[in-house]
N, C-alpha and C positions, 0 to 999 in steps of 0.2 A: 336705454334699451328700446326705448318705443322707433325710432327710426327706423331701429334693425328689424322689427316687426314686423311694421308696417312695408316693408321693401321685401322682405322673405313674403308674406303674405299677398301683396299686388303682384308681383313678377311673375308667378304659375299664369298668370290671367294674360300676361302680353306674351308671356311664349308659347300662347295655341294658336296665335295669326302673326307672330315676327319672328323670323328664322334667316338673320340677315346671313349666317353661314351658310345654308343652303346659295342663296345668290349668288353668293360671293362667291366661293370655291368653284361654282358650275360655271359661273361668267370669266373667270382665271382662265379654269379646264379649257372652254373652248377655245380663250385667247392661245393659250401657250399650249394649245397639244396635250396636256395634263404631264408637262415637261416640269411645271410649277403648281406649290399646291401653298397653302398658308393654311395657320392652325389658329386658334383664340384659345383663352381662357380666361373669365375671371371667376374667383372665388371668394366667400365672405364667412367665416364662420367665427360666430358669437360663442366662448364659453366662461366656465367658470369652473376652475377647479380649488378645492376647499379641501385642505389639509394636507398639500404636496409632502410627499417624502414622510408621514406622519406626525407631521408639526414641523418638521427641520428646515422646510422652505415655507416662505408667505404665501398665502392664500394670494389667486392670482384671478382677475377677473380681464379678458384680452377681446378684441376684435381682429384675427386676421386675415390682412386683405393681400390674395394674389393672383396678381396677372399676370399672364405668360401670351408673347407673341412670337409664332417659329413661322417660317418660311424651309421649303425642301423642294431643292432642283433634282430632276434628270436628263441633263444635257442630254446623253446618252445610256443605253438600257444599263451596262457596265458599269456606271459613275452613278452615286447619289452624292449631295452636298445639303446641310442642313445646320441651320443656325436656331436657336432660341430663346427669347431677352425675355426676362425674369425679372418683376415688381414686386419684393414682400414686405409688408407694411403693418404693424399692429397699431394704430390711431388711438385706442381706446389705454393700450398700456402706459403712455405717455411718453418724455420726450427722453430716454435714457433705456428705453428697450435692448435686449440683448440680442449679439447676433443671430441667433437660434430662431427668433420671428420677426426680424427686422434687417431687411436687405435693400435699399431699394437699384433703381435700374443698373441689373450687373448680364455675365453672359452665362445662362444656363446649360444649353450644351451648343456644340460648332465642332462641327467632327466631317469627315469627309470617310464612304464607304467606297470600296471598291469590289466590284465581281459577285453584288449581295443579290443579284438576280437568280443565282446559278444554284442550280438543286444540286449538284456536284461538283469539284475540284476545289481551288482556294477561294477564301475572300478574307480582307482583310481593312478595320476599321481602326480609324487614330482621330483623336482629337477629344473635345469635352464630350461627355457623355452620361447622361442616368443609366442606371444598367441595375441589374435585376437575375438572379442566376438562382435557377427552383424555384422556392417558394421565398427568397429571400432574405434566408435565417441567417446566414455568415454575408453576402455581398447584397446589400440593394441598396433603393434611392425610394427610403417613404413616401408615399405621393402622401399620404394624411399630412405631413409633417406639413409647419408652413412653408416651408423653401425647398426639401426636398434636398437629399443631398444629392452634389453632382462628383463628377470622377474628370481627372486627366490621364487618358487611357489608351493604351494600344492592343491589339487582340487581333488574333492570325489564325485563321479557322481551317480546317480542310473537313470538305462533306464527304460523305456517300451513300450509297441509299438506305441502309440502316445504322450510320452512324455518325459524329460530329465530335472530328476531335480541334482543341483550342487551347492557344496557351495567351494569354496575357499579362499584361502588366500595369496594374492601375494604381492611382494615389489619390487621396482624397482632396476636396476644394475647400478651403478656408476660407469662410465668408471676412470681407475686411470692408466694415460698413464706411460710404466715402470713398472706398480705394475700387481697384477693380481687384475681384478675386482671386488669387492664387493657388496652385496646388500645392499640399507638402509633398514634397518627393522623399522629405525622411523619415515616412510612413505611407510603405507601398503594401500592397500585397501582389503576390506573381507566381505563375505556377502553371497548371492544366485544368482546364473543365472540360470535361468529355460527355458525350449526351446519344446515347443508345435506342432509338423510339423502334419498337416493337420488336426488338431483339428474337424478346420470350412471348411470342403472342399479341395480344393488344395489351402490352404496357411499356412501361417510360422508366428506364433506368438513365443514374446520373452519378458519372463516378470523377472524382476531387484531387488534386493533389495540388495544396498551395502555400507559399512561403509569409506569413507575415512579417515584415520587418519593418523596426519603430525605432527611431533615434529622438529619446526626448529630450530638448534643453533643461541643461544642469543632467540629466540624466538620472536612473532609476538611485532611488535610496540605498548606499553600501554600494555601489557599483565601482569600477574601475575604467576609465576612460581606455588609459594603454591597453588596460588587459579585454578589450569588449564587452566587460560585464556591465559595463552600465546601459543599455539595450533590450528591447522586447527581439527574441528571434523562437517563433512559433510555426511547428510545420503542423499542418492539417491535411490530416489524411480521411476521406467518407464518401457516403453516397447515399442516393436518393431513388426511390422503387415506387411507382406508382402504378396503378393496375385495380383489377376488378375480382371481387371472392365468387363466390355462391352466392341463391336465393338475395339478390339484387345488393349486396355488399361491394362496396370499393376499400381500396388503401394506399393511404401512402405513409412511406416508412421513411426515416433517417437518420444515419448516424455518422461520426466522427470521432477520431480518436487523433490527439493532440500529443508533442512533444517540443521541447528545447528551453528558451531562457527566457525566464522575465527578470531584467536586473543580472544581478548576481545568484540566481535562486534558479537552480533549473526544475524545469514545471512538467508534470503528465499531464492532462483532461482528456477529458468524454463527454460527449451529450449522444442523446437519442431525442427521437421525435416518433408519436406514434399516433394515427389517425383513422379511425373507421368509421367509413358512412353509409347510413341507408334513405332508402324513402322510406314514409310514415304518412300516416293518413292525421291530419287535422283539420276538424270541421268541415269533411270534406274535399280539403286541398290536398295536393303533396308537396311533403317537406320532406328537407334534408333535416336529420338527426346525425351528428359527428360524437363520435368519444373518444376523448386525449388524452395521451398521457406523453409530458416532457421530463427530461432529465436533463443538468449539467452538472460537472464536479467543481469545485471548489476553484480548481485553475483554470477552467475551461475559458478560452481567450473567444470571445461571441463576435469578434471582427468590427464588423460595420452592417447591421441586418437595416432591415427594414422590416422592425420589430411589433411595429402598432398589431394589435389585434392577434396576438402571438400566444400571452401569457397573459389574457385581461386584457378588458375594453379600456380601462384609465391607463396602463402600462406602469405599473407599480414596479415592476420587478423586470430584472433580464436573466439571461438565458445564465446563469452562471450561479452554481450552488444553491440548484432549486430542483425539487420535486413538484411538478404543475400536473394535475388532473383537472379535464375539462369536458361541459357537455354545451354543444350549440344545438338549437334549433333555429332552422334558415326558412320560416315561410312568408313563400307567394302568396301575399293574398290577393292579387290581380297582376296584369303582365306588368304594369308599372310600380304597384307599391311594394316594398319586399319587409319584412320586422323580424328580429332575428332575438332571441332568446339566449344568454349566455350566463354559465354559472363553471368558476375558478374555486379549485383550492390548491392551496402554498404551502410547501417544507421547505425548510434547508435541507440539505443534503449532510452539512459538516455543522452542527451548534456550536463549536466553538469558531466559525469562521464568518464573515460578516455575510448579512443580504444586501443585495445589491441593486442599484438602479438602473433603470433601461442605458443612462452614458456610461455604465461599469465601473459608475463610484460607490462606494459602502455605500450604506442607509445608517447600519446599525451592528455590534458586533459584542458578544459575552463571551471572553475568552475561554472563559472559565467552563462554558458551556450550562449555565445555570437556569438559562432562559427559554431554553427548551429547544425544539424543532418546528413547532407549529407558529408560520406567519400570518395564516390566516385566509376569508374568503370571499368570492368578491361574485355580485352581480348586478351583468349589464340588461340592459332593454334596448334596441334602438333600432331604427329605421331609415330606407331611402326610400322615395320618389322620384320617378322618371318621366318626364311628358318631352320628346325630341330632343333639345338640344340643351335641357336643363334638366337638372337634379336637385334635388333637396332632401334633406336628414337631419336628423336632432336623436339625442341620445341620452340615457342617465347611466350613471354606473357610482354603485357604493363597496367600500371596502370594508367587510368586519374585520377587526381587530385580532390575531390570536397572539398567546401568552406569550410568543417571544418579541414581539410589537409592542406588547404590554411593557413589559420591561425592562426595555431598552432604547423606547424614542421617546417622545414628549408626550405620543398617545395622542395626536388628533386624526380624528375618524377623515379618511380621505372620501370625497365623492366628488361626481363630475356629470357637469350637464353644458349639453352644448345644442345651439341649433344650425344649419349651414344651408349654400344654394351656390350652384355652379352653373355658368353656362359657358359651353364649350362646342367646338366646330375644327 
């Protein structure tokens, strides 16, 4: 650990006189007309997390390391083209790490836009892509994650001046460590994302319609290959409302309602999302104060989010057969450092049905229902720092135990402490 210290601690010091981004990018710009631009990243963050899944995974102590190098032309104002190679590297987990933090040089995204200048008519984008839709509860590409997932994707937009309709169709990237990546195409989602800004006044309505379909080898338990039941097919139907109350209140709201087949089993779900912020006076500053509250059912199919920081800072749980109450405080304590305060509590929704982990595998399940509803409560502390072209953060988060946690897993107390530093351009 002292390496990593020592390198998080010296680095604030060289990035107040070397900013070789700035150079670089300005010395491009003027070569190439700002026709050419290139991007960096490296990232390094140190953690440790102690009682994954409540004893049911090993304690896991990682370094991961990633860099990202993109390049993005504009021949012409009509055309963008942009590529981005992608190094993810955990050193410290040794030599048998899993794909999930260990990729090294593959293609992250390479996609080619067309007509994305234009505040009106079409545009339309194909190729590899991270992509992000809301706040990124059903479609994103975690950037916390170490690799961050990516998409092979097509999407066909048409604008106007208050509205954004889009249908796409994307599949997700299978990191194949050694190989170059592949997408599965037998697990797409496809459909409409439509995007409304200022409809109703000054807010941001976000309304859904899309298809999951998942074809998995060997296929679902009791399924029927002829008869298509052995297959995930889930439509999602919701939307998303963001906007301002009274007396300096904001919101953002969302929901979904789910139907079709998982397997041979045809499924309902629901979730909601519910968000209220204000400013608040601390020590003088101002902070944001948020209060949450999540729900999903028991079926509720959570996609592919880009879930970190969702439901809890360690990410115990996902979006599915859970009752989440939450309160954040987000303060500034100068333009650069920001420490944000967080406190989670956990229900099932269904006791007799399992809770579930952020990839939507069980954790833990009492059929019988014996074990109760309460999973228990968790809080984070943690912070960034900003000086130009670098950042840094370190964080703790502890999980209490509640009685269905008790008795139903092995019962070790999760927590998680990490430190990190990024420089990017």
């Amino acid at each position: 650990m002292r390496p990593f210290l020592a390198i998080f601690l010296i680095v604030p010091l060289a990035g107040q006189t070397w900013d070789p981004g700035d150079r670089i990018n300005a010395a491009i710009g003027r070569a190439a007309h700002e026709k050419l631009k290139f991007s960096f990243e490296f990232r390094s963050r140190y953690e440790h997390r102690d009682g994954p899944l409540f004893g049911r995974n090993p304690d896991v102590t990682a370094d991961l390391v990633r860099t990202r190098f993109g390049v993005t032309a504009n021949p012409v104002p009509w055309l963008k083209i942009s590529a981005l190679a992608q190094d993810g590297r955990s050193p410290w987990y040794g030599p048998n790490a899993p794909n999930n933090i260990r990729d090294p040089l593959d293609l992250q995204e390479g996609y080619v836009e067309l007509f994305g200048n234009r505040k009106t008519g079409w545009q339309v984008v194909a190729g590899r892509q991270m992509l992000g839709y809301g706040e990124g509860r059903l479609i994103g590409s975690p950037q916390w994650a170490a690799l961050a997932r990516t998409w092979d994707a097509g999407r066909v937009r048409y604008r106007l001046a208050k509205a954004e309709f889009e249908f796409l169709v994307v599949s997700p990237i299978k990191v194949r460590i050694g190989e170059f990546n592949v997408p599965v195409f037998g697990d797409r989602i496809w459909g409409m994302y439509n995007v409304f800004p200022n409809l109703i006044g000054k807010t941001l309505l976000e309304l859904y319609l899309l298809r999951h379909d998942q074809n998995r080898i060997g296929g679902f338990v009791g399924g029927n290959r002829a008869a298509g039941t052995d297959r995930l097919g889930v439509n999602t139907f919701g939307g998303r409302w963001v906007g301002k109350l009274v007396a300096g209140w904001s919101y953002s709201l969302e929901g979904a309602l789910q139907n079709g087949r998982r397997g041979p089993a045809e499924m309902k779900g629901a979730a909601w999302h519910s968000a209220f912020t204000h400013k608040v006076n601390v020590a003088g500053r101002a902070a944001d104060l948020s209060l949450e509250y999540n729900f999903a059912s028991k079926d509720f199919d959570q996609m592919y989010p880009a879930i970190h920081d969702k439901y809890g800072h360690i990410d115990a749980f996902a979006w599915r057969n859970l009752h989440n109450a939450r309160a954040l405080l987000v303060t500034p304590v100068s333009k650069a450092l920001t420490v944000n305060l967080m406190y989670d509590e956990f229900w099932l929704v269904s006791k007799r049905d399992p809770a579930y982990a952020i990839n939507n595998r069980p954790i833990a399940q009492a059929a019988d229902g014996s074990a109760g509803r309460y999973l228990g409560r968790e809080f984070d502390v943690y912070s960034t720092y900003r000086i130009k072209h670098w950042q840094f953060g370190a964080g703790v988060g502890y999980v209490m135990k509640g009685g269905f946690v008790k008795a139903t897993t092995p019962g070790a107390t999760p927590w998680f402490a990490y430190l990190f530093h990024t420089y990017s351009f």
